[in-house]
Structures are given as C-alpha cells and as structure tokens.
N, C-alpha and C positions, 0 to 999 in steps of 0.2 A: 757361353763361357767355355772356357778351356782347360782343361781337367789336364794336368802332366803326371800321372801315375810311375811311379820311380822302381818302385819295389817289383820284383821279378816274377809273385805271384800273388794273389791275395786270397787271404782263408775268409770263410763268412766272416769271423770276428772284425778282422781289418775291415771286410767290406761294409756291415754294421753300424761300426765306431765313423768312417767316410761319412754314408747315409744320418748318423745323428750328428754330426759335425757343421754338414751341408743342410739340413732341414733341422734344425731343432724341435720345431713344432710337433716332430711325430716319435721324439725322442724316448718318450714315455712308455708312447704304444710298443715301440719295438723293442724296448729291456723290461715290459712288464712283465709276470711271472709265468702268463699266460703266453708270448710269443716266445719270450728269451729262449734264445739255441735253435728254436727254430724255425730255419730260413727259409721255410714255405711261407709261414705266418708271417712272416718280416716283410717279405716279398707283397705278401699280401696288402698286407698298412700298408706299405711302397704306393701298391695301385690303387689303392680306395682316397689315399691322398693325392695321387696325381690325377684321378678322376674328378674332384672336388675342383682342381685347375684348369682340366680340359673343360668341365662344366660351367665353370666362369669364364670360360675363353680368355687364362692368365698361362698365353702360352710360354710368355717368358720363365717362367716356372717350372711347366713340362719340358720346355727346351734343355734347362740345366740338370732335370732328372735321368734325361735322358743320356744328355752327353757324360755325365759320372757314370752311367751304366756303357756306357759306349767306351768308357775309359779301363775298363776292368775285365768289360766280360772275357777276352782272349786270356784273363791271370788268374780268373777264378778256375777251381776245381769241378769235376762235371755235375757234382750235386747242385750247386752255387749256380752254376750256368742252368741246369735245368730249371731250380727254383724263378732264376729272371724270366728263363723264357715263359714258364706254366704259371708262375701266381704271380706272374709281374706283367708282363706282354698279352697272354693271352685275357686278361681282365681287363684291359686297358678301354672302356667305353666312348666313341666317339658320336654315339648318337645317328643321326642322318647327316654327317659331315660324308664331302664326295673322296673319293677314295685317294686320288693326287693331293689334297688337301693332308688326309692323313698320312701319308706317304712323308710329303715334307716334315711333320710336325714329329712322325716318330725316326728318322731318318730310315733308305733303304733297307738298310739289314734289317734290321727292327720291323719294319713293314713286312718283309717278305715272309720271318716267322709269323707275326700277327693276324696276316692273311691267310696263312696255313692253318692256324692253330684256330680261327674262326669261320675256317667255311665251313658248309654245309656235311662233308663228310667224313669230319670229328666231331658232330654235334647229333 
C-alpha cells in the first residue's frame, strides 16, 4: 500500500491520529492514559503489534506498517524519528528468519538501522 503524505511535516500527534486511523485495533493502546503523549510508548504498541504479525507471518500487515512509517519518517521531528527508530525498529522480532528475508520485509533503510541498532555491539 501506498501512503501519499501531503502535509510538509508531521508532529507526533498527526503521526498518532495516521497510526490509529490505519490500525484501529491498537487505537486504545496508544490514547490510553498510560501511553498518550508519549511517543516512545506509542512507538512501542507500534512494535509489539507488528510483532504479533511478523509472528503469524501476516506480512501484508507489517508491509503496510511499515510503508506508513516509510511515508513520514523524513516529516517527523528528531524526537518522533528517534522514537521509530529505538521503540519501533529496534524491537521489531524476526525470530530465525535469514537476514535478506528481513531485509525485504522491513525495506533497506529500515533494515540497515535495525541491523545497527541489533548487533552485538549495542547490546
């Protein structure tokens, strides 16, 4: 799916209101009292939800998570980009899936942080 983002920058809130728009299901988690505002936590639900897809190998699912986040991140502000990359990307659990596998599944950019942000010498 193909995300046309129009607006010239997006603040968490816009980013937010997109992600509960596109996913309803986790709409709850991410305006409850305990995440609302913040976009770490939000980020976080993000990944534990698209984990749950990568986990049913419902990649058309992570496909479209992914491409809304591929659609934003260059409009988001650096907190917002950090939040995707650290509670969003670097959580992302692929299991023993082969690394070109995930490669495709989170596209290159996506990959090349996620490979960063899980090797061995950040951990």
């Amino acid at each position: 799916m193909n995300f046309e983002i129009v607006k010239p920058e997006i603040n968490n809130e816009d980013l937010i209101n997109l992600l509960s728009m596109n996913f309803p299901e986790i709409k709850d988690e991410l305006y409850d009292n305990f995440n609302y505002g913040i976009i770490h936590l939000q980020m976080a639900v993000l990944s534990r939800y698209t984990n749950k897809h990568i986990e049913n190998k419902q990649f058309d699912k992570t496909k479209k998570i992914i491409d809304l986040l591929l659609s934003v991140i260059d409009k988001v502000d650096s907190e917002t980009e950090n939040a995707i990359y650290v509670s969003f990307i670097e959580n992302l659990y692929f299991g023993e899936m082969e690394e070109k596998l995930i490669e495709e599944k989170l596209n290159p950019r996506f990959f090349k942080i996620w490979k960063k942000l899980n090797s061995s010498d950040n951990h």
